[in-house]
N, C-alpha and C positions, 0 to 999 in steps of 0.2 A: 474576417471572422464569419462561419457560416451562422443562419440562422438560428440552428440548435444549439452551439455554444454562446451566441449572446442570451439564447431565451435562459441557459441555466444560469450563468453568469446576473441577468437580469433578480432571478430567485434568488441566489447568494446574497443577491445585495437588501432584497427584502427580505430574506433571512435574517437580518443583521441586527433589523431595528423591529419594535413594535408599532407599524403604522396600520394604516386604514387594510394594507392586502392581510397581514396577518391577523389583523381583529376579525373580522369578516371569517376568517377560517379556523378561528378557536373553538366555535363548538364542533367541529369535524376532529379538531387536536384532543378535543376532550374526550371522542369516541377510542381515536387512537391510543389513547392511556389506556383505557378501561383494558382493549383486546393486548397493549402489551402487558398489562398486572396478568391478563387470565393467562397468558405462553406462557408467564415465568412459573406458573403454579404446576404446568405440567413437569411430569417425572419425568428424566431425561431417559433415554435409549440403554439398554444396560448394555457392556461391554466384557467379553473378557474379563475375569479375575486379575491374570496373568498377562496383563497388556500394557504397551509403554507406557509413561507420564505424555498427557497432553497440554502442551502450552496452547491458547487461544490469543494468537494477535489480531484488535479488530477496531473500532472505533464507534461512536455513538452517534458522531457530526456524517449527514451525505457526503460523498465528493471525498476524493484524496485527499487524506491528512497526514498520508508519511509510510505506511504499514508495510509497504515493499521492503523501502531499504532497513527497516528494523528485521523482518524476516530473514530476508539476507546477511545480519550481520548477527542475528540468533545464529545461522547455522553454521559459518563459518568459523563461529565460536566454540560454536558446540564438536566440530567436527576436527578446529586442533586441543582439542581437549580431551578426546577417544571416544567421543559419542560418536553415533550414527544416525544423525535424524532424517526423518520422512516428512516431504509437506502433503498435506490436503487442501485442495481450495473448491471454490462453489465451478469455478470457470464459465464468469460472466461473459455472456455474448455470445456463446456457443450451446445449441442443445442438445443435451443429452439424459435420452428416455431409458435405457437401457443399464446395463451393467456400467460399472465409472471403467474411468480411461486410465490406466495406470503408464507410467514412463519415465523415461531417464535421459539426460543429455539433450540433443536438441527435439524439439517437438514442434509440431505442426500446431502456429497460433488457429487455423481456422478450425481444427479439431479439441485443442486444449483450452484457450484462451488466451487473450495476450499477455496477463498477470504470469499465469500458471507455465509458460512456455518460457517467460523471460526467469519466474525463480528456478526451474528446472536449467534453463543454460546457465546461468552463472553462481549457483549452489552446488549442482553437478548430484545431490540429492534426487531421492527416488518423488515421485508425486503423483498423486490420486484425486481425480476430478468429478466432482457428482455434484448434484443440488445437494442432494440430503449429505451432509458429512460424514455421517454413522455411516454410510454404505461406503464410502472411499474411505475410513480409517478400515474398515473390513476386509476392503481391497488389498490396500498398502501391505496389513498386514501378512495377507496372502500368497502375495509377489514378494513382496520384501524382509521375508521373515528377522534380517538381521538389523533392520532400522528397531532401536530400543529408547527415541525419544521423538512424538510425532507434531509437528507445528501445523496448526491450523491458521490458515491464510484468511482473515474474514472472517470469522465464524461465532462473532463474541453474539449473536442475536440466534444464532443456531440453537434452542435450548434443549434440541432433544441431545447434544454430543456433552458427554459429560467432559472433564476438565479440571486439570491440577493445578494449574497458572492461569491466570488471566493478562494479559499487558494488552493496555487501550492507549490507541492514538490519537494527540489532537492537533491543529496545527494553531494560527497565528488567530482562526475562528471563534476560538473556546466554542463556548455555547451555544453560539450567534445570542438570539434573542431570547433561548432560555426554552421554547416552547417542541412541541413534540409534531411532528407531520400532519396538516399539511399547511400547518401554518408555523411553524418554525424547522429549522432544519435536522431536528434530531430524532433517529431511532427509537431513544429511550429517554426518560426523563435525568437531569442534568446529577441528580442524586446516583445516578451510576456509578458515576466513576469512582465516592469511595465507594467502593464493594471490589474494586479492582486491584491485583497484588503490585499491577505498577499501573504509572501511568507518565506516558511521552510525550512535553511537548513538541511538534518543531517550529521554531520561527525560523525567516530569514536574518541575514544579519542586522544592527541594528534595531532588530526590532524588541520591542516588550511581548512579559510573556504574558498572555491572555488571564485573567482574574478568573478561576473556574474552581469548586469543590474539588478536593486532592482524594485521593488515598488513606483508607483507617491510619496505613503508616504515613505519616508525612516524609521520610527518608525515602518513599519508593516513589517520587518524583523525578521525571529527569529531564535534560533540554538536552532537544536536536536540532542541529544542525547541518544541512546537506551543500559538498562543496565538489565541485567538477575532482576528478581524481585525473582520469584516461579521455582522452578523444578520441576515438578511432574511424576511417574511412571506410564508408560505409561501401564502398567498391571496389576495397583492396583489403581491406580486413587490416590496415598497416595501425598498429596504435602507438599514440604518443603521450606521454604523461605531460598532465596539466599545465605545472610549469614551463616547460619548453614549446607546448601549444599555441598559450596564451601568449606568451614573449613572441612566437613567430606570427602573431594573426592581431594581436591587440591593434596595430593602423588599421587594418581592413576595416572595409562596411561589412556585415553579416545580418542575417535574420535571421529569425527561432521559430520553427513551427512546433504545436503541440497537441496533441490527441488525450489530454492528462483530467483529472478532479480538475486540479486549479494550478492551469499555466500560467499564470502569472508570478505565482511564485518560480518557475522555473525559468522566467524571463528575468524577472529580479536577480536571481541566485548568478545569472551571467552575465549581466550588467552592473553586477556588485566585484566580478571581477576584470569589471574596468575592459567589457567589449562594447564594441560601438554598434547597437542591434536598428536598420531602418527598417525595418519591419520584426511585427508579433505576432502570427499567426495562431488565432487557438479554434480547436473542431472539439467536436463534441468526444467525452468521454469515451474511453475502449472502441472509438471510431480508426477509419484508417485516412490517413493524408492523402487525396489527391493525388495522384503519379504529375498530372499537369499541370499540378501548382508548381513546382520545382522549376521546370523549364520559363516561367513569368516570370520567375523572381532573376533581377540583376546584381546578386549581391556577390562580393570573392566569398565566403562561406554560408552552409545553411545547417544550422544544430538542431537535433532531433534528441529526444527521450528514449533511453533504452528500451522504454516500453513499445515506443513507435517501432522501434528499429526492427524487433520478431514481427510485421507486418506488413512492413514497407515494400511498395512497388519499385521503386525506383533504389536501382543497384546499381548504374553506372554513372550516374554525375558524382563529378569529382568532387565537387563541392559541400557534399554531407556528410556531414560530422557526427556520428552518436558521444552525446556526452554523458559518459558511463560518472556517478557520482558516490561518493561514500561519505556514511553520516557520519558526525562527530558528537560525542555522548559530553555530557558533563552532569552529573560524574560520570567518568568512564568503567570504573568498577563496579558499576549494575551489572554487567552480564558474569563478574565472578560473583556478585550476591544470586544471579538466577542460577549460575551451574551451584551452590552450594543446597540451593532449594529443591533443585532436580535432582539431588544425591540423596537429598535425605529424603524425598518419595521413592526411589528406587531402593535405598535400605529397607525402606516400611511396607514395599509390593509385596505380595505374593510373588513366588519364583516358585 
């Protein structure tokens, strides 16, 4: 583990509880409430009359809670059902001063981001990249006049981009310890999430769901779950679904590198399906993996994160697996309650 991912991982963990690091940094949390009460009070960006419905997927906790694969499974929703939607993201890690980046199909993580390259390849959805959102919802619209529902990757702290849905994600963290930056782990204060039209948790298997404030509706709660779908070789592009993967590699020894929020869950998520992992590799967040980590390690397989995998250096060991995953809703019929709520904002639009 390099030093940047134990130091955050370190923080998570003092995130968790109210000890001596987090008291010590309560009057700096109590600064950070004041400045986020005064964002919320600002007017948001005015838009178009005649502009699509914007869903905002995002989360209140630092650190990966889940917000990819719910994006991606918004839009494939949305897309066998006759929508046409567009993403926007911030496109962490990459800068850009200028005009946003607009694009389709595969894209360059060191120009997009790695988020925003990996929803673009396998949404197949049009996407627009900026800091400010309002200027890539502008974009998107511009290039892509025929997207009529636009998702926002990240953007639920965005307060200038205005917003018809809101869906926030949590994962196994809830609140951690309840307090706001930089002495707990959260954006906003834990009152957020109701004001939110849904909200998702994910745990791993086994586990409980986190005790956190729900939803004005208590019905627009949901649980997730992310479970290997595809492997595919990351130097022949050959994919194999899950079942017949795991049957052919479950003897092997393997290890899991991670560039994620929180790989640990993503190590769990594949030692829950019964692989034998002697190593856990985790690097810091939106980081890239070593090319010469790969070559040290002796294991018959090495699993990587789709996220990893738009950045990856190393294309020709046989050995890397991207483990492409798909979430499991309960209830599954949330995304026909969102498409019923995006029909009736697009009856009540201006046209």
């Amino acid at each position: 583990m390099s030093a940047r991912a134990y130091l955050e991982q370190w923080l998570h963990r003092q995130w968790m509880k109210r000890g001596l690091f987090s008291w010590l940094l309560r009057p700096l949390s109590g600064l950070s409430a004041l400045y986020i009460y005064h964002k919320r009070q600002q007017p948001r960006h005015p838009l178009p009359r005649q502009r699509p419905p914007i869903i905002v997927v995002g989360n209140i906790i630092i650190g990966g809670a889940g917000k990819t694969p719910v994006v991606l499974a918004l839009c494939r929703y949305l897309q066998q059902h006759g929508w046409t939607p567009g993403i926007v993201s911030r496109g962490y890690g990459v800068t850009i001063a200028g005009a946003a980046r607009v694009g389709q199909g595969q894209l360059d993580a060191m120009r997009y981001g790695d988020e925003p390259s990996l929803l673009a390849e396998q949404s197949g959805a049009p996407i627009a990249v900026h800091p400010k959102r309002v200027q890539a919802v502008q974009a998107l619209m511009q290039y892509y006049p025929e997207v009529n529902v636009i998702i926002a990757d990240d953007g639920l702290q965005h307060q200038a981009l205005i917003r018809d849905i809101e869906i926030v994600v949590q994962d196994q963290r809830g609140v951690g310890n309840g307090l706001v930056l930089p002495a707990g782990p959260l954006r906003e204060p834990p009152e957020r999430l109701t004001q939110a039209d849904w909200l998702i948790t994910q745990t791993v298997a086994n586990s409980p769901l986190p005790y956190t404030p729900i939803p004005a509706k208590a019905d627009r709660s949901v649980h997730m779950q992310l479970v290997p779908a595809v492997f595919e070789q990351l130097s022949t592009g050959q994919r194999i679904e899950a079942p017949a993967w795991l049957k052919q590699h479950r003897t092997q020894r393997g290890a899991a590198l991670a560039a994620i929020g929180q790989p640990q869950r993503f190590f769990q998520m594949l030692k829950n399906s019964d692989l034998q992992l002697d190593q856990e590799l985790a690097f810091p967040d939106h980081g890239q993996i070593p090319a010469s980590i790969f070559s040290q390690l002796k294991a018959d397989f090495l699993l990587i994160t789709a996220k990893d995998a738009v950045k990856c250096s190393q294309k020709t060991d046989s050995r890397v697996w991207v483990v492409h995953v798909e979430p499991q809703f309960t209830p599954a019929s949330w995304l026909d309650a969102v498409g019923q709520q995006l029909q009736h904002i697009a009856n009540t639009t201006p046209h």
